[in-house]
C-alpha angles and dihedrals in degrees: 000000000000095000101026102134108203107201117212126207120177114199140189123173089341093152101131093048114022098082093060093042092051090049095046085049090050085042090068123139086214099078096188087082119119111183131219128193118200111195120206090217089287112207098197122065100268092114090038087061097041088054092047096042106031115038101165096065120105110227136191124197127209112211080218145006110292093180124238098305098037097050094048090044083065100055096033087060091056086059128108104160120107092240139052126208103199111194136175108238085236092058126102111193128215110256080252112049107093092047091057095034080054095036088060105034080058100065102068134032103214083051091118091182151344133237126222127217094242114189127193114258097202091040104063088270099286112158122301095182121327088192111329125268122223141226131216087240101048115271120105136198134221101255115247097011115178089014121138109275086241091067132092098032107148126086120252143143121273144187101254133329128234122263083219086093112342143138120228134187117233096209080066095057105041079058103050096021133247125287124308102256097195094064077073090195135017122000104066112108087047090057079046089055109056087049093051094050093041085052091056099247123126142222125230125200113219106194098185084060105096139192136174119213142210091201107215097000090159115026093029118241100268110024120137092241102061089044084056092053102040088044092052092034092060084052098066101036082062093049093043106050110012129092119238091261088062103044085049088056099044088053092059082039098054090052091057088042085059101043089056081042082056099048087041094058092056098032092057093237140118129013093309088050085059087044092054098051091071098024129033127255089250088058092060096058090054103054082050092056091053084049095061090033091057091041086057097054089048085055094100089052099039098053082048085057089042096051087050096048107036099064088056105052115125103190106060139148111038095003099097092046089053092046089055094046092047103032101022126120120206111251086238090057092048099044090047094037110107 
């Protein structure tokens, strides 16, 4: 029981790659692995095929979308087992990923997590996220996005890792609290990972770990929705876990991180230069002006969560300076970063 992994796969609508994530997850070499599918109330046959091809898989169907957070909360309360394998449901794993990410969580006991080496499928498999790197206001990035597959290749701690594929301690959990349901979608391992890290636990990267990735299978890469949520989302992770220094600070970071948005939307780069190629510039600033306007609306609820969390932070003083000098990413990387 001490060292059973349950691996946990939310799906909505995953018909196309469920199947093949399910079976890389059953083709592991570590053999003390149980698996559980959550299902956001799919309306294609993705949960129909798992049943008929895979049996011995627990699932757990949703009546609706939860989101993100909501739909693995649920699963994440069904679970027992020391460890937690969270996967996209558009991943496929190497036949040796769970054995080194629980080779390494099990070394240390203040080792919260571990972070996968997750490569682009469609992309001739360059880094996805090799851990997540962080930003003073709140988004984050997947470090050393874009970069060749070779890179990358020694072990080290991170800030966080990415829920894409990643293996998390319960004990943790139970500690710092499951995700914030109400971000909906993205967001919310960052949101994870300041409390992690003002809780005192660590994050490991396991290179040898790999995953390999269908990047915004199901919300598209550029949409306007998932600008909106990752806008508003970065908002009240701020809110939520930052001092007033360093929401001082994100705010003066965050001007400098539009205006190379800006320069990036006509300029046809970045993330906003992709953006701007279905949707016009003007399009853009509106969906960040719902965002604010939504964060605003979420302020009541986000001081509540602040007042609960602050008094019990561990890590204090300095911490969050060193974390940004060692696991902090420019505002012109992020906003011309793909």
């Amino acid at each position: 029981m001490n060292n059973i992994v349950t691996g946990l796969i939310l799906n909505w609508n995953g018909e196309e790659y469920l199947d093949a994530c399910v079976e890389s997850v059953l083709n592991q070499s570590f053999r003390h692995l149980e698996l559980l599918i959550v299902d956001n109330g799919s309306t294609d046959h993705s949960i129909e095929n798992v049943e008929k091809n895979f049996p011995q898989v627990r699932l757990i169907r949703n009546n609706a979308n939860l989101g993100f957070g909501g739909g693995n909360n649920v699963g994440i309360r069904t679970i027992t087992t020391p460890f937690i394998l969270m996967l996209n449901n558009d991943v496929t794993l190497d036949p040796y990923c769970v054995e080194k990410l629980h080779e390494t969580i099990i070394r240390d006991q203040k080792t919260g997590s571990c972070a996968s080496k997750i490569l682009l499928k469609k992309m001739n498999n360059c880094v996805d996220a090799a851990g997540i790197a962080v930003c003073p206001d709140g988004l984050s990035i997947g470090r050393g996005r874009g970069e060749p597959a070779n890179s990358y290749s020694e072990p080290a701690e991170v800030f966080f890792a990415s829920d894409c594929c990643c293996l998390y301690r319960k004990e943790m959990l139970d500690e710092i609290g499951l995700y914030d349901a109400d971000f909906f979608a993205y967001a919310e391992e960052t949101d994870l990972g300041w409390r992690a890290q003002l809780f005192g636990w660590r994050c490991m990267y396991v290179p040898e770990a790999i995953v390999y990735h269908h990047h915004s299978a199901s919300a598209g890469s550029h949409s306007p929705f998932k600008a909106y949520l990752v806008e508003r989302n970065r908002i009240w992770l701020a809110l939520k876990n930052f001092p007033v220094w360093l929401l001082a600070y994100g705010m003066l970071y965050s001007l400098v991180r539009y205006f190379w948005q800006a320069f990036g939307a006509l300029a046809g780069k970045g993330r906003a230069g992709d953006f701007t190629k279905s949707y016009s510039a003007w399009k853009l600033v509106t969906v960040l002006l719902s965002a604010y306007v939504d964060a605003a609306k979420g302020l009541p609820r986000v001081l509540r969560q602040r007042r609960a969390l602050w008094p019990q932070r561990k890590n204090k003083g300095t911490l969050l300076l060193s974390l940004l000098k060692h696991y902090g990413v420019s505002a012109k990387s992020i906003a011309l970063r793909g």
